[in-house]
C-alpha positions in Angstrom: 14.8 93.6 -24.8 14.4 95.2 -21.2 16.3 98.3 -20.7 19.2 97.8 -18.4 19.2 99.6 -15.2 22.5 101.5 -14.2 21.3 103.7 -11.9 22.3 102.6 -8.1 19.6 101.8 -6.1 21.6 99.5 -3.9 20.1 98.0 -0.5 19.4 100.7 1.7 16.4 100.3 3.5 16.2 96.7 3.2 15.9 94.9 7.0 19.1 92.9 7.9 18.7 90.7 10.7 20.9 90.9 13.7 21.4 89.1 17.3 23.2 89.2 20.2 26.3 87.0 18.2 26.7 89.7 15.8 29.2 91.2 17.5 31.8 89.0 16.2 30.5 90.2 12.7 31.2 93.8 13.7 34.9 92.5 14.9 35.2 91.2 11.1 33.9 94.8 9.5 37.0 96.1 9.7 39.5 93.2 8.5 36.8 93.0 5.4 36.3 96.6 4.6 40.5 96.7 4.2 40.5 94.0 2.2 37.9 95.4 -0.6 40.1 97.5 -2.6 38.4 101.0 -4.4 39.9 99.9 -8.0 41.7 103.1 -10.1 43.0 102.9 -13.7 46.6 102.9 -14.7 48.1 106.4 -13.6 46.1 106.6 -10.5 43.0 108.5 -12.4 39.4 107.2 -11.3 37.8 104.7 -13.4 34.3 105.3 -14.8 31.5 104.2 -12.8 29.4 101.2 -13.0 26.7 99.4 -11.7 26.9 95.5 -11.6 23.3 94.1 -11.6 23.6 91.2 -9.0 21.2 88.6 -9.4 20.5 86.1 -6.5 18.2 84.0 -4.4 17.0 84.9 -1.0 19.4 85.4 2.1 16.7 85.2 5.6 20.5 85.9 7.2 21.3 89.1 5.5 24.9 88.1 5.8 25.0 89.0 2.0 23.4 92.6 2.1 25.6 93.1 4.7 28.7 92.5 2.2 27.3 94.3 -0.8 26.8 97.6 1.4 30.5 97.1 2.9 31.7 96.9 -0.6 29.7 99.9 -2.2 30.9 102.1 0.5 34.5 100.8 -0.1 33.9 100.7 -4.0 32.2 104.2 -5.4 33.3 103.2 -8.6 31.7 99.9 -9.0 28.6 100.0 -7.4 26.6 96.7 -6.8 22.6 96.7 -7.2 20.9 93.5 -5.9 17.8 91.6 -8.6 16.7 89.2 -6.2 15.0 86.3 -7.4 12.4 84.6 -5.4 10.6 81.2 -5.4 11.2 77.3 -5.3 14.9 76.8 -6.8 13.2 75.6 -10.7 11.5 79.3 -10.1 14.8 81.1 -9.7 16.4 78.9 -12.4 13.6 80.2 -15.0 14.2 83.9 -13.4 17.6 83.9 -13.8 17.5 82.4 -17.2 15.2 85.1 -18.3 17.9 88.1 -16.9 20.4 86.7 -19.0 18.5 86.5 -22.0 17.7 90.3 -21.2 21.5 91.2 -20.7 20.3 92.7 -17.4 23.0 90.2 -15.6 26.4 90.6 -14.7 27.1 88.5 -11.7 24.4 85.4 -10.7 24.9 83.8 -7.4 24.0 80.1 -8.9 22.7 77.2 -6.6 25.3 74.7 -7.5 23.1 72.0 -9.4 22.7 74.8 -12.1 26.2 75.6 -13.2 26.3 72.8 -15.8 23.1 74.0 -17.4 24.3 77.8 -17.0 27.5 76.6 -18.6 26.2 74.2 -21.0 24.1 77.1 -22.7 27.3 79.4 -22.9 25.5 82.0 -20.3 28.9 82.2 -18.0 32.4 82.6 -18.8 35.7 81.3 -16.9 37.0 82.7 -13.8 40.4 82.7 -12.2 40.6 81.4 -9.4 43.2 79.6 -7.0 42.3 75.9 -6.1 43.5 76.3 -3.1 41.6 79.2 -1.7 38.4 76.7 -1.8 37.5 73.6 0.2 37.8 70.8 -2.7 34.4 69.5 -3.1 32.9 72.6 -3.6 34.9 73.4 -6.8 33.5 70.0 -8.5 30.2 71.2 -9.3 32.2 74.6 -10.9 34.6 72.7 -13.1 34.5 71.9 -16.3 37.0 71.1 -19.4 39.5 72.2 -16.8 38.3 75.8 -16.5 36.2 76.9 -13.1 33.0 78.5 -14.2 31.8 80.0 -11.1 33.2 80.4 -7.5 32.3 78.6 -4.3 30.2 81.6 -2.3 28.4 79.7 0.5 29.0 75.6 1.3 25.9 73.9 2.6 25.3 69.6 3.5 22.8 67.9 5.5 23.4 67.6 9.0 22.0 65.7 12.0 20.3 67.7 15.0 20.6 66.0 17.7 19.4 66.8 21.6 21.8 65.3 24.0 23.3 65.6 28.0 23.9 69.0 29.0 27.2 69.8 27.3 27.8 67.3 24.9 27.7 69.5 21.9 31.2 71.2 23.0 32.7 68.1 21.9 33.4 66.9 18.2 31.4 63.9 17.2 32.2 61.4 14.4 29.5 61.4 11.7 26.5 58.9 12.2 24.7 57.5 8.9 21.1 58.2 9.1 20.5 54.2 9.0 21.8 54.1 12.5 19.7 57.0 13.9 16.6 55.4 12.4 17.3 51.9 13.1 18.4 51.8 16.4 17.6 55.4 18.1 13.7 56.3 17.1 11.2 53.6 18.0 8.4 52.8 16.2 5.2 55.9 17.0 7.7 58.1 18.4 7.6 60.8 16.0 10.6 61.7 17.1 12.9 62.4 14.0 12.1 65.2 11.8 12.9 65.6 8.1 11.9 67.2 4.7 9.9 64.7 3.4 6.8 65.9 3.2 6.6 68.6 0.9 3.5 70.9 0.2 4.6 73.4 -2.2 7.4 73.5 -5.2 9.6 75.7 -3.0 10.2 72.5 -0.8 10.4 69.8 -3.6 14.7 69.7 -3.9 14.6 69.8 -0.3 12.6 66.5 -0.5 14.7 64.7 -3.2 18.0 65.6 -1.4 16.2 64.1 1.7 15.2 61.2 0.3 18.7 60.5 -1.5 20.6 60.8 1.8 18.6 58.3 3.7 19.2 55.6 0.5 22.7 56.7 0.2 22.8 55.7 4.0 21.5 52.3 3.4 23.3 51.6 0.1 26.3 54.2 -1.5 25.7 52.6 -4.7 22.8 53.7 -4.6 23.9 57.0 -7.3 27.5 56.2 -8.4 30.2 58.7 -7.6 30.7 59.7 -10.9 30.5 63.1 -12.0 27.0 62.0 -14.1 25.4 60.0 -11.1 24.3 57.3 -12.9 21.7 54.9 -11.1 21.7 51.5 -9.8 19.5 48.5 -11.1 15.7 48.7 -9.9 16.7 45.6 -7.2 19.4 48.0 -5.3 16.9 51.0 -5.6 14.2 48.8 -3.8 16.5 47.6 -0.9 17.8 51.2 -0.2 14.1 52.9 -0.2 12.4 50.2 1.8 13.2 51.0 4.9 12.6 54.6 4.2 9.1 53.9 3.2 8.8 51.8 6.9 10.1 54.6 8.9 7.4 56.9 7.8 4.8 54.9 7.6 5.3 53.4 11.5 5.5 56.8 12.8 9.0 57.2 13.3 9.7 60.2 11.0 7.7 63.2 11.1 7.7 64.3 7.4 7.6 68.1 7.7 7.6 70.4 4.5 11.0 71.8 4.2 14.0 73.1 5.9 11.8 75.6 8.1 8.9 73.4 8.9 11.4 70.9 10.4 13.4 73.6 12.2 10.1 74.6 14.0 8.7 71.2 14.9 12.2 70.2 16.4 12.4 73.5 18.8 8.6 73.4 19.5 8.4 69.4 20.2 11.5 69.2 21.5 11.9 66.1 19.1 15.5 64.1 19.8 16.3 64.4 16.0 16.3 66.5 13.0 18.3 66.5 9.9 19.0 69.6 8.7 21.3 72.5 6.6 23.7 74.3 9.6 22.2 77.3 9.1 19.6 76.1 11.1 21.9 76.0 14.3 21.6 79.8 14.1 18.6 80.2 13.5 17.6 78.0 16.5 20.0 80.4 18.4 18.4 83.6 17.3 14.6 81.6 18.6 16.5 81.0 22.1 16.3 77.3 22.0 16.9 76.2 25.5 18.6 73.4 23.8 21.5 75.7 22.2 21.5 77.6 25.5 22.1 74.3 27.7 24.8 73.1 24.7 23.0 70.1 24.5 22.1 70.3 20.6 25.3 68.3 19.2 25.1 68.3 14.9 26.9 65.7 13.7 27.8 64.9 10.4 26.6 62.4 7.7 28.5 59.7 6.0 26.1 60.4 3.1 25.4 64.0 3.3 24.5 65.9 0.4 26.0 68.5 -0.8 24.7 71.6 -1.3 25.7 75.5 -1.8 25.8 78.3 -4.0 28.4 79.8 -6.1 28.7 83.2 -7.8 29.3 82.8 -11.7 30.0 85.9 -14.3 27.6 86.6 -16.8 28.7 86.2 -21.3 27.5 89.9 -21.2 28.6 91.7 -18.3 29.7 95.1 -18.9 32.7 94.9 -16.8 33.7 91.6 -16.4 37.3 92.1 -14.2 35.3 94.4 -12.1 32.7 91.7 -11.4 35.9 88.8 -11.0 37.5 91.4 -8.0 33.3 91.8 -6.5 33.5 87.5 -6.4 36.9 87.4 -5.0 36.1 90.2 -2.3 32.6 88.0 -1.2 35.0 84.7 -1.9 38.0 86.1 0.1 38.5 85.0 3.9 37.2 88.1 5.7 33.8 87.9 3.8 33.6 84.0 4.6 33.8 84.8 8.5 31.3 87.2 8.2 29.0 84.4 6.3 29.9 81.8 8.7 29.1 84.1 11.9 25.8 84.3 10.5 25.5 80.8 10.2 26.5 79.7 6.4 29.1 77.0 6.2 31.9 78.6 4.5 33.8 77.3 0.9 37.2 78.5 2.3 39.8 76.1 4.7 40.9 79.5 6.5 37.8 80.1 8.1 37.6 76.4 9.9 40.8 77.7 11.8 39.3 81.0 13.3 38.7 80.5 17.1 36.4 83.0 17.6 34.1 81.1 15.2 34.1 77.7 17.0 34.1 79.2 20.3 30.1 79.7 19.3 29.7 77.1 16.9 31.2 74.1 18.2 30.4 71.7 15.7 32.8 74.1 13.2 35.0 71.1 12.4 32.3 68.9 12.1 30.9 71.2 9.0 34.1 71.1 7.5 34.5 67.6 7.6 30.8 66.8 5.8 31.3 69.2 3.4 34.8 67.9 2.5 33.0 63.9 2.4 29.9 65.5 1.0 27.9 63.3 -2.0 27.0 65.2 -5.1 24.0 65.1 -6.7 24.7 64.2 -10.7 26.7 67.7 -12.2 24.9 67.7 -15.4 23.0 70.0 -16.9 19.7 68.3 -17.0 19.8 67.5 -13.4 16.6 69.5 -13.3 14.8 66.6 -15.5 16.6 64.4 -12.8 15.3 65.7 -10.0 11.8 66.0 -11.1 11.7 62.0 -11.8 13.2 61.6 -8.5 10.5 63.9 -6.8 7.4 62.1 -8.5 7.9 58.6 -7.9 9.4 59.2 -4.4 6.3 61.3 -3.6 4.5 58.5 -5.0 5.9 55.9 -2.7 5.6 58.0 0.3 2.1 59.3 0.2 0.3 56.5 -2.1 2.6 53.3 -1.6 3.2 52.8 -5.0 6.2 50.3 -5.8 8.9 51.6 -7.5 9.2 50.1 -10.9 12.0 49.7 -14.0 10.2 53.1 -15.1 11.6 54.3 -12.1 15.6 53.5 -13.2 14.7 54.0 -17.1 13.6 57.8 -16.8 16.0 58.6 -14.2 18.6 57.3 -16.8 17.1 58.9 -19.9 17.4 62.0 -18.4 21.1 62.1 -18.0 22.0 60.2 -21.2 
């Protein structure tokens, strides 16, 4: 077994990006670092120190490091060290599965489509929490036999980009099924909607299936049933959802780009009209001075058929101070942490934060966020969604790049895997 580490090495020296709109993070500093409490035993004496080993993906914002130095300079006593995980999401699955074997875990900031296997394998215990701190649909993926096993950190759900008159993105828009964008707004050749749908590496693959579900979702919701196991149509309901997909690419409307990035840059660089998106990426096209964001003519609008997405924070069977690690989740889940994570771009899991002015006065499609991640779809909360995914990801890929027709196969394996 590895030896733990519980020395503090903690996140000096690593780079945290900034901008010109950080300043309302810098407003926030104070309001947060009041509300992270330095924790003392009964009697007032000083409790022993720990370090929480705090395993997580990436964060390109560096909203998060921000945080866990704010709390370890309000929290001596309970000192936060950062194991960050890199690669595609299957690649930080199989790292994070490893640190828990190890017992070198005590909190693990989950993508959401892993709880139920985290959970399923008895790898994360319950958590507290209030209901009605969290935007709804971001505690379904958490709950199970009517306990919460992790808490809703960051939101995310696809989002349309769209370049519009000069001032039209100060105004909330209704949401627009993909369908309509496609059918009726990109000609044929035009090249002029961008999505993940053309993936090159593992790293991009989920990004590819989650594409591909919302633009069948848009043609048919019944497409993946709204149940909690997402259960899948016949093959005949499968075919008339993904046709048009498959058309779309092939006559040149859609410019299949290899994840979340590559679309980002081909939609600044070509100007392109559309691009569907996370709304992190609003941000990040702010921070690479797209005259588009500067002009407020990017509007992002939401999806009927968005997928949801998002990460939630989830305490380890073994951690070696587990109220300690439930008051770190409730400090990064409480309302002055959120506004930090939303000023930096990430759609936040609490109601409060929709309400703040100073957010929506530079992100004017604040509301709209809200209301896709409140109507978002799920993908199937089971714990071999993995399995899922992958069948979804080879016989898309299949249809895309070699034209192959989607068979019974197709529907049997997609439904073996979740029986």
């Amino acid at each position: 077994m590895r030896a733990r580490a519980r020395t503090y090495d903690g996140v000096v020296g690593e780079p945290v990006r900034f901008s010109r709109r950080d300043f309302l993070a810098g407003v926030l500093i104070t309001g947060t670092l009041s509300a992270a409490a330095t924790y003392y035993a009964p009697g007032g004496r000083p409790r022993t120190s720990v370090t929480l080993n705090f395993v997580t993906g990436e964060d390109p914002t560096g909203a998060r490091n921000l945080l866990v130095a704010m709390w370890n300079q309000a929290n001596p006593e309970t000192r936060i060290q950062v194991d960050q995980v890199g690669g595609s999401t299957a690649d930080q699955r199989t790292q994070m599965l490893s640190r828990v074997a190890d017992g070198a875990a005590d909190v693990l900031n989950l993508d959401i489509i892993n709880i139920p296997l985290f959970r399923q394998q008895g790898h994360i215990r319950p958590l507290p929490l209030r209901p009605d701190d969290f935007l709804p649909r971001t505690l379904v993926p958490s709950t199970d036999d009517g306990e919460f096993w992790a808490a809703p950190f960051t939101a995310d759900v696809g989002m349309l980009f769209a370049r519009g008159a000069a001032g039209s993105a100060t105004v909330s828009a209704p949401a627009v099924p993909l369908r309509t964008v496609i059918d009726r707004s990109v000609p044929p050749g035009s090249g002029q909607f961008a999505g993940q749908l053309g993936p090159l590496s593992t790293s991009t693959l989920e990004a590819f299936v989650v594409n591909v579900l919302e633009h069948v979702l848009s043609r048919n919701p019944a497409v993946v049933e709204e149940e909690r196991n997402g259960w899948p149509a016949e093959l005949e309901v499968w075919l008339e959802a993904v046709e048009p997909l498959q058309a779309a690419c092939s006559d040149g409307r859609i410019v299949r780009c290899d994840g979340e990035d590559d679309s980002r840059d081909r939609f600044r660089k070509g100007a392109l009209r559309f691009m569907r998106n996370w709304p992190v990426k609003y941000r990040e096209l702010q921070v690479a001075e797209d005259p588009g964001i500067d002009s407020s003519s990017v509007l992002v609008r939401a999806l009927p058929t968005g997928i949801l997405g998002g990460q939630s924070l989830a305490v380890s069977r073994d951690c070696v101070a587990p109220e300690r690690a439930e008051a770190f989740i409730a400090y990064l889940t409480g309302e002055p942490s959120q506004k930090i994570l939303a000023s930096h771009g990430l759609p936040s899991t609490s109601p409060a934060v929709y309400a703040d002015r100073n957010l929506e006065a530079f992100i004017p499609h604040l509301r709209n966020v809200r209301g896709a991640v409140e109507t978002a779809r799920l993908r199937p909360v089971h714990p071999r969604y993995p399995a899922y995914s992958e069948v979804l990801d080879r016989h898309m890929r299949a249809l895309l790049d070699q034209g192959s027709g989607l068979t019974t196969q197709f529907v049997d394996e997609l439904r073996a895997t979740l029986s």
